[in-house]
N, C-alpha and C positions, 0 to 999 in steps of 0.2 A: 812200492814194490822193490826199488832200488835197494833201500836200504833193507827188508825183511829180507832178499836174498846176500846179499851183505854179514847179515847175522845168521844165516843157516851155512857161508865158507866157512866166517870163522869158527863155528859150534864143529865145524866137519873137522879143520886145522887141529882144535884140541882133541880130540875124541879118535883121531886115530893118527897120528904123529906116524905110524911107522908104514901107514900108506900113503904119506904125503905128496910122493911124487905122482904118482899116480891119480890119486882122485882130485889131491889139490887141482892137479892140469886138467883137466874134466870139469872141474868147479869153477875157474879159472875162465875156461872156454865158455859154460854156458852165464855165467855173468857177462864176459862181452855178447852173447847173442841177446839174451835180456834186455841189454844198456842200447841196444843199435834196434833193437827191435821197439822198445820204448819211447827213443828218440824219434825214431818215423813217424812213432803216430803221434808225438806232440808238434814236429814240423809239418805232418800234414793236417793238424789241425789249425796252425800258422795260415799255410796255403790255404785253408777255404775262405777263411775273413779278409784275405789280400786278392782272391780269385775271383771265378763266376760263376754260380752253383746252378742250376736249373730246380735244385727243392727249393733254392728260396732266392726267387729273382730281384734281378735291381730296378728300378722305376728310374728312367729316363726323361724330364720334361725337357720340351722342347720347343721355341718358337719360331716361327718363319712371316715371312711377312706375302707370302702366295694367296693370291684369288684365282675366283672363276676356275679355268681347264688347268692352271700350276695349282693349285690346291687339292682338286679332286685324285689330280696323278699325285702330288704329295700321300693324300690321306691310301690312297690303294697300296702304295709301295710301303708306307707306314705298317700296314694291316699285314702285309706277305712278310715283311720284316717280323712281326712280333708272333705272327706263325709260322716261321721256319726257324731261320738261326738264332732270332732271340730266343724262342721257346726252349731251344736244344742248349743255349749257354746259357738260360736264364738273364735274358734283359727285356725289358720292356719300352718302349717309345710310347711317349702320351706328351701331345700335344697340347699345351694349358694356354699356348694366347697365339692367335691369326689378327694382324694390324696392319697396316701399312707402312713400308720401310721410313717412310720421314717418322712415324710414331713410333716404331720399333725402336728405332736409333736413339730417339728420346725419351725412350724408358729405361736402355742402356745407360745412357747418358748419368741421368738420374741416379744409377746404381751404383757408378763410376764415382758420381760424386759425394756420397752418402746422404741425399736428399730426405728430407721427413717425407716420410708417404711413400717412397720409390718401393718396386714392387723386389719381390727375392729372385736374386740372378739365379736363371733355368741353366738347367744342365747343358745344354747344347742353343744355340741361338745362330740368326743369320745376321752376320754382320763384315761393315764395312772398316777397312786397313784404319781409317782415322778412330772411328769410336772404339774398336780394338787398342788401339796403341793408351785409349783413357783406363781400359781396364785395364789392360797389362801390369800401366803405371800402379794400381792401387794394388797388385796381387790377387787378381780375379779369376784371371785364364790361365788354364793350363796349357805351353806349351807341349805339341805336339810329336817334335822329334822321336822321342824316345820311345812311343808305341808305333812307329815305324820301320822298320830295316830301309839299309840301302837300297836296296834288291825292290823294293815296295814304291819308295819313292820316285826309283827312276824311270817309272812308267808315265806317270804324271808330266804335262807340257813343261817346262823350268820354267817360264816366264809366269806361270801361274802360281806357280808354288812361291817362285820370288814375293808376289804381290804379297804374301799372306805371312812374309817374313819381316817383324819389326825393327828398330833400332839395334835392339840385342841382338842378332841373327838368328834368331828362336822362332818356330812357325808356328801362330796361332791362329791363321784363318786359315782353315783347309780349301779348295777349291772343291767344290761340287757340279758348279752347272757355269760356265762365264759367258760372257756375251762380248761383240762387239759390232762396230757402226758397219753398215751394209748400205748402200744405195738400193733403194726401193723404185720402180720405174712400172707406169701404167703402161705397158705397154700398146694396150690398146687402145691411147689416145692418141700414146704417138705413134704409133703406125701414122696415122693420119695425118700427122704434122710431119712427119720423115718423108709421105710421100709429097707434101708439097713443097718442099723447103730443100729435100736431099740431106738433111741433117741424120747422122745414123747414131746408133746406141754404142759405135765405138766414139763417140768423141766426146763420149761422157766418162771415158778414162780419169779425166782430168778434169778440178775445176776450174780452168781456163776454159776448156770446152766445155763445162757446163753455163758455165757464162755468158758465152756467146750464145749458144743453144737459147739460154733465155731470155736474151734479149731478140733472138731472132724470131722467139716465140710469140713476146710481148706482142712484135708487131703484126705477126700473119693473124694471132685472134684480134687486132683493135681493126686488122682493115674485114672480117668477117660482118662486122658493122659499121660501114660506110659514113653512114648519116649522123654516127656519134663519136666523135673524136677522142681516141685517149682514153678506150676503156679496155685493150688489152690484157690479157691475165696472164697471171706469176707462171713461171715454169717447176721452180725449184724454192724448198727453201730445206735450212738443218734445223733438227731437234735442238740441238746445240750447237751455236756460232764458238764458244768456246772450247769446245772440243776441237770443231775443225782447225781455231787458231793454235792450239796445242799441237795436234796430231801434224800441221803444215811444219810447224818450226820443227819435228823431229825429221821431219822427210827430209826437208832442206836442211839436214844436217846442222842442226843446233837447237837452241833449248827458248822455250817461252820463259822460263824462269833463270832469273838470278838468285838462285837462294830462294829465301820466300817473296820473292818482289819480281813484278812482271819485268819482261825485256822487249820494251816496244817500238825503242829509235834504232831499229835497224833495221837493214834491207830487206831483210827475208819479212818481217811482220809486214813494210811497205808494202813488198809484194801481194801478199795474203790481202791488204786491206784495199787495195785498188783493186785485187778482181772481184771481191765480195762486193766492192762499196756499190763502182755501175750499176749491176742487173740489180741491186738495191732499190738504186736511187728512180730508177729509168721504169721499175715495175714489175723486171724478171723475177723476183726474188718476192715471196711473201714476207712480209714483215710482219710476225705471228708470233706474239709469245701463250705457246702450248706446245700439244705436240703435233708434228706434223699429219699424221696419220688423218688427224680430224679434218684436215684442208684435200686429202687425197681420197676419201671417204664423201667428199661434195663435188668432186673432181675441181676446184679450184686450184691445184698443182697438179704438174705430171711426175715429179719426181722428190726427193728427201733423201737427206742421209739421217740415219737415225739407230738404232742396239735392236739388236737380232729377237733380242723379246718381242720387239712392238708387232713383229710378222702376227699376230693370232688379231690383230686392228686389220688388219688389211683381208677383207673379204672378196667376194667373188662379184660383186655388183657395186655400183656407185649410186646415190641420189643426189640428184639435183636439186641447187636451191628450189625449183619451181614444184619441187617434188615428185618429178620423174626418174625413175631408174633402168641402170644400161648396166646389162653385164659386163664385164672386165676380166681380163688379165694382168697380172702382174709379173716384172719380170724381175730377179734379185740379181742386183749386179755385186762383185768388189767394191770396197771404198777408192773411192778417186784421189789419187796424188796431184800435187801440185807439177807443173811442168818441169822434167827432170830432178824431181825429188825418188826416192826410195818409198818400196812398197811397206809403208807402215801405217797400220790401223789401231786405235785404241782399243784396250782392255779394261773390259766393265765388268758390274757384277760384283756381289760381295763373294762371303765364305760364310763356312758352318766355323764355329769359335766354340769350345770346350771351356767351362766352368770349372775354378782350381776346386777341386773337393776329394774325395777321397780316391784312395788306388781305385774300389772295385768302379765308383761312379766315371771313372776318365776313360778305365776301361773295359767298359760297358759303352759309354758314350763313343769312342775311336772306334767298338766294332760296328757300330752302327755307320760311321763314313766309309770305313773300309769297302764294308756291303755296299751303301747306297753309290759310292762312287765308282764301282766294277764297271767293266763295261757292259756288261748285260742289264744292270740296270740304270746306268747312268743315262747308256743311248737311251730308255725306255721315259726315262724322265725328258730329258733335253727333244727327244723327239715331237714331243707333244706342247712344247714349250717355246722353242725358237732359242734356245739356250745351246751354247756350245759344250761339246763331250770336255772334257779335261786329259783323258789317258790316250796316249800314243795309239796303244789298243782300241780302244773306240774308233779313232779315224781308220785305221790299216784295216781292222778285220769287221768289224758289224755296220761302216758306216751305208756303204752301196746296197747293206743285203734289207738297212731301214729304208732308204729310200725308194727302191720299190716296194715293198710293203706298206707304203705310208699312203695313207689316203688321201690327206691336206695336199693339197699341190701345190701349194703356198712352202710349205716346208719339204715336199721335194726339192723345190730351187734353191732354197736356204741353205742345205745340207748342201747342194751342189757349191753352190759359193761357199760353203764352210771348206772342201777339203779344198777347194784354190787356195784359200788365205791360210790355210792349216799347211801345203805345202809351203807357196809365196812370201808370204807375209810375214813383217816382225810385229809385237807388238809393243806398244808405247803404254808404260804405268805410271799414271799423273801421282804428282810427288804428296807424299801425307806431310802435314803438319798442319796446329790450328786453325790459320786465317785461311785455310785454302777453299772454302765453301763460300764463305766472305768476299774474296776478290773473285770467283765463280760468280757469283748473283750481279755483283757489281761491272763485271766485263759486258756480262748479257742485256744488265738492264740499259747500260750508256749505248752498248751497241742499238740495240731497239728503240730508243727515243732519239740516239741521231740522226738513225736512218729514216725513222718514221718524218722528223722533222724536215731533215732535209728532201725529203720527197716530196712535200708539200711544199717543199721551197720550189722542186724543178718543175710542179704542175703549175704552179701561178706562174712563172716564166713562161711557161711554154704557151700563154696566152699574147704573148710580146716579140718568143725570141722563138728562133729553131732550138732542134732538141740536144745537138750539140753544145752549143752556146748554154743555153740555160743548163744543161748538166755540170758543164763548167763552173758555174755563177754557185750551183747547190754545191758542189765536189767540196769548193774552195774553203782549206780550212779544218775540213771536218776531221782529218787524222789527227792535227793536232789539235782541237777538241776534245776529242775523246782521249788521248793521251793526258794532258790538262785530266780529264776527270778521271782517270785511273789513282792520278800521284797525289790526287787533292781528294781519294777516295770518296769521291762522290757518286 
């Protein structure tokens, strides 16, 4: 078109020389409107292959690793998602694989690595700061900056956003739902043990005072049976003793890690490991490796620290091993500090991670967190979930108006301790790099086979000796033990 009006100026130029100024300038003008009006539509045919069309939408896969009641609210907000604003931008969410996060991770894993057989990285996945930082490396993910504003971001917790910022300072795991450690308390066992003992739910602040608490627990249930010596039961135990060692040394101001290497000859882990080790050793403390829930669900603990997910395990009744049940209350505390440490609780939970693929697929995938992470729908997920909101907005404006709305009374309380630790609280993000899984498995297992032994060391004493004495006899040694099998990764 460009050029046929091109050769109808110049046919005009010869053909009449002695109007030139005149039409030439007419001629002149409508070839620039021609040139500008032609350009538009080849720019905005540009824009629709870098855009988002609704006549010909993008297909978003996606995997998550949600069961049971996080799945079903997954697949509903999926469904509203691809009938509202997907339908009107033209994107689509289709969910191609439900796993569980250890399998998830190892099918990333596998991706990262260029494995024969590894499956094709989805558009959108939920993933953890370590297995992210593998894709990154090979050019996988799409950092997320850039389909952000300021303005966007600052709504978002910063310490959330941190977590999901790699080496580069590029953010590829978005936050969507985070979780962190809560004290879980039956309260209606211990009622009963509070009114005999006067031990109350503030002295479980701290676990010094849970300590005591359970050792003072041990003994009121071993004298309930008289005639049988030494069968007391546990008060307390953690889903993870390494989280608590973690989350203790940030309180007490300093750090579990050297680099990638534990820091365990110092006073503050001392600390940490003489008040765990007692109610350990003595009986207060379940020595359990799972989760705890399953030991609070037979009422054999009254209490657990443990990630705000696990609240949908905790139901409204308990069964006994004999196979009786008693209805219950539960009561959600704050995570407990060490004596005169600072109010900090670990930060769990992965993110949603975007797929490096094309403009329209990243953003198509970005409007999809956008949405899913609003506060109107984010609360709607996290509500049903025991998962923490992410946006400032979420806590300040729709958190009180879910919690009377919400049925779960379980996640009433939740929520309640969520804006304490949402105002109070800092949180603590365990450091990424390779072996950190590794000396994880390795902390947890030396802790549980020392304590498991040395408590059958202070039960045969205590056929001989008092129970001071013999706890002494079991004590002796055991931190540096386990220290020993930390450095000789055993």
């Amino acid at each position: 078109m460009l050029v046929w009006h091109r050769e109808q100026v110049m046919k005009g130029r010869f053909l009449k020389r002695a109007l030139r100024k005149g039409i030439g300038v007419l001629m002149k003008k409508k070839y620039i409107i021609w040139t500008v009006l032609l350009l538009s539509v080849l720019l905005s045919g540009c824009g629709q292959t870098k855009g988002l069309n609704p006549k010909s939408p993008v297909t978003i896969t996606l995997w998550h690793n949600f069961g049971g009641q996080m799945q079903a609210t997954m697949d509903e907000q999926i469904g509203e998602f691809n009938a509202t604003i997907g339908k009107e931008k033209g994107v689509i969410v289709s969910v191609t694989s439900i796993s569980s996060s250890a399998a998830l991770q190892e099918k990333l894993t596998m991706i990262a690595r260029g494995d024969p057989g590894a499956p094709e990285m989805p558009d959108i996945t939920t993933c953890y700061p370590a297995t992210a930082m593998l894709l990154a490396d090979k050019g996988l993910l799409a950092p997320m900056d850039g389909y952000f504003t300021d303005a966007e971001l600052m709504d978002y917790l910063p310490r959330f956003l941190e977590e999901g910022r790699l080496p580069d300072g590029k953010l590829y795991v978005f936050p969507f739902a985070k979780s962190t450690e809560v004290l879980f308390l039956n309260q209606t066992l211990f009622e009963r043990f509070s009114s005999a003992t006067g031990v109350t739910a503030d002295s479980l602040a701290t676990f010094e005072g849970i300590a005591d608490a359970a050792t003072q627990y041990y003994r009121w249930t071993d004298q309930q049976t008289p005639d049988i010596s030494n069968d007391g039961k546990a008060f307390y135990t953690a889903d993870s003793f390494f989280n608590l060692a973690q989350v203790g040394m940030e309180q007490m101001g300093t750090s579990l890690f050297d680099g990638e290497k534990l820091r365990l000859n110092t006073p503050e882990f001392e600390q940490i490991w003489n008040t765990i080790l007692e109610p350990a050793v003595r009986g207060g403390y379940a020595i359990y490796d799972g989760y705890s829930s399953d030991l609070s669900k037979t009422g054999d603990i009254l209490c657990s620290t443990g990630s705000t997910a696990g609240v949908l395990f905790y139901g409204e009744e308990i069964t006994y091993p004999n196979n009786t049940k008693e209805a219950v209350e539960y009561a959600i505390l704050p995570y407990p500090t060490f004596e005169g440490g600072k109010r900090i609780a670990i930060q769990r939970g992965g993110g949603l991670a975007v797929a490096k693929s094309t403009p329209e697929k990243e953003k198509a995938a970005t409007l999809f967190l956008k949405w899913f992470t609003a506060p109107e729908q984010n609360m709607r997920f996290v509500a049903s979930t025991g998962y923490l909101p992410v946006t400032g907005r979420a806590f300040t404006d729709h958190m009180e108006r879910e919690i009377s709305e919400n049925s779960n009374p379980n996640i009433q309380r939740l929520l309640r301790t969520a804006i304490t630790v949402h105002e109070e609280y800092d949180f603590y993000i365990p450091p990424v790099f390779d072996g950190f899984n590794t000396i994880s498995a390795s902390f947890e297992a030396s802790f549980l086979a020392i304590t498991e032994q040395r408590r059958e060391q202070y039960m045969e004493s205590l056929k001989t000796m008092e129970p001071d004495g013999a706890f002494e006899r079991a004590a002796n040694g055991a931190l540096k033990e386990f220290i020993a099998r930390q450095t000789e990764g055993r």
